[in-house]
C-alpha positions as CSV (number, residue, x, y, z in Angstrom):
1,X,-3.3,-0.8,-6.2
2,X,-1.1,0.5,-8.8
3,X,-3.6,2.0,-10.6
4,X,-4.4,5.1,-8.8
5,X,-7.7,5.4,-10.9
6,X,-8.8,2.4,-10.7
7,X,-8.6,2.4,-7.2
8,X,-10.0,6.0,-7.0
9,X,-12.7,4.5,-9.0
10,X,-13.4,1.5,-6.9
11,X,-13.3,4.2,-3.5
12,X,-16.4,5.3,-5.6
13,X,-18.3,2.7,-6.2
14,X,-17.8,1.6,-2.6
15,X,-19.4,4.7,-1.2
16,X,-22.6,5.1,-4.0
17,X,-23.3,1.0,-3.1
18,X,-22.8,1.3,1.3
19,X,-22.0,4.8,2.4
20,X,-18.9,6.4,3.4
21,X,-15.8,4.1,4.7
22,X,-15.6,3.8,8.2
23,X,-12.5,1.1,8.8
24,X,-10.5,0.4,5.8
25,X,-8.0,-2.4,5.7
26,X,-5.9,-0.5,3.2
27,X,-2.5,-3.2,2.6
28,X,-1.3,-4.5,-0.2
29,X,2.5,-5.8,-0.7
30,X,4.4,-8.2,-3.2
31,X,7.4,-9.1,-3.1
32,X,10.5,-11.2,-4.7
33,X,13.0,-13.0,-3.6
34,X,16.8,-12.7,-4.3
35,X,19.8,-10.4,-3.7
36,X,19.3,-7.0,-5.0
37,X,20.9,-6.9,-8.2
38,X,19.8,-10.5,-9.3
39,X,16.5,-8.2,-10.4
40,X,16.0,-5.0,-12.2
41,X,14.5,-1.9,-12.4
42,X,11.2,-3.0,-13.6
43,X,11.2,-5.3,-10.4
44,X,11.8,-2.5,-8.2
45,X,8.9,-0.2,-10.1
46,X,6.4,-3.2,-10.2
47,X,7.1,-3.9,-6.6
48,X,6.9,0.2,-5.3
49,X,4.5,0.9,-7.3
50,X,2.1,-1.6,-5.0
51,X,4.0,-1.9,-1.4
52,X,4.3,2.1,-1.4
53,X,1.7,3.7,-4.2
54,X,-0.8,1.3,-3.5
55,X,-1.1,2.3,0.6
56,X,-1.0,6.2,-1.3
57,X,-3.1,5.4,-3.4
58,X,-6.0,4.0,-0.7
59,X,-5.3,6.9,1.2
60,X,-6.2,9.5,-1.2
61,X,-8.8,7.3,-3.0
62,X,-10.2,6.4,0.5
63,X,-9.9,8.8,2.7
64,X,-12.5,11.5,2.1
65,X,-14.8,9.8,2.7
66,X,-13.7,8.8,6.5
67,X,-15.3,13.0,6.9
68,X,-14.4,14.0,10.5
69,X,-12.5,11.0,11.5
70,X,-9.9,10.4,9.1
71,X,-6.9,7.7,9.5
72,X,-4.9,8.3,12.4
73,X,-1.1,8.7,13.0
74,X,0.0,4.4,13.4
75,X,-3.1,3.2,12.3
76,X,-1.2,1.1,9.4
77,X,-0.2,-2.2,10.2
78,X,3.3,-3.3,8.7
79,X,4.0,-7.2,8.5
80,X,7.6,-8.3,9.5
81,X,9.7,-8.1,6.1
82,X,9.0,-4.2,6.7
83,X,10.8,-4.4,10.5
84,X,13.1,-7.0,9.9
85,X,15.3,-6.5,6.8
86,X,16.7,-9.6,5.0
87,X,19.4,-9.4,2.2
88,X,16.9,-11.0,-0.2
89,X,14.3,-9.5,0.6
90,X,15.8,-6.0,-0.2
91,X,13.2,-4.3,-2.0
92,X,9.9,-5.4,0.0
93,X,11.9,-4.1,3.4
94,X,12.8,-0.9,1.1
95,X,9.1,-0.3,0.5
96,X,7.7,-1.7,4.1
97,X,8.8,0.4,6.6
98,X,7.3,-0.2,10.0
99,X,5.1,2.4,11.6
């Protein structure tokens, strides 16, 4: 998901093998325990570049292809370290926001 080609590239092969994407399921998110500074800034890349980039990424990669019906406004789903913040679990709530 961090890969924006890669995932542009899979968006690809997904549509020359079944057709255009109707419904995707576009979530991906990591995350590490721990109060902020016991990690570093190569934590805080690895873990954007997936929890953030990687729902970008299936956006752009993905959604051409929805045509005339592309995602709608709240149509991502956001699991609870994104609404409830915890102190250890600083940078996945950073990078989760809730719809």
């Amino acid at each position: 998901m961090a890969d924006y080609d890669a995932v542009a590239g899979l968006a690809s092969e997904v549509e020359a093998e079944v057709g255009p994407v109707s419904v995707l399921v576009n979530n991906a998110g990591v995350f590490q325990m721990g109060d902020f500074l016991d990690h570093g800034i190569d934590d805080w890349r690895w873990i954007r570049s997936i929890n953030l980039d990687g729902v970008v990424h299936g956006c752009f990669a993905f959604g051409p292809s929805h045509g005339a019906t592309p995602p709608r406004p709240g149509g991502q789903h956001r699991l609870r370290g994104g609404v409830r913040a915890h102190r250890a679990m600083n940078f996945y709530s950073t990078t989760r926001p809730p719809c």
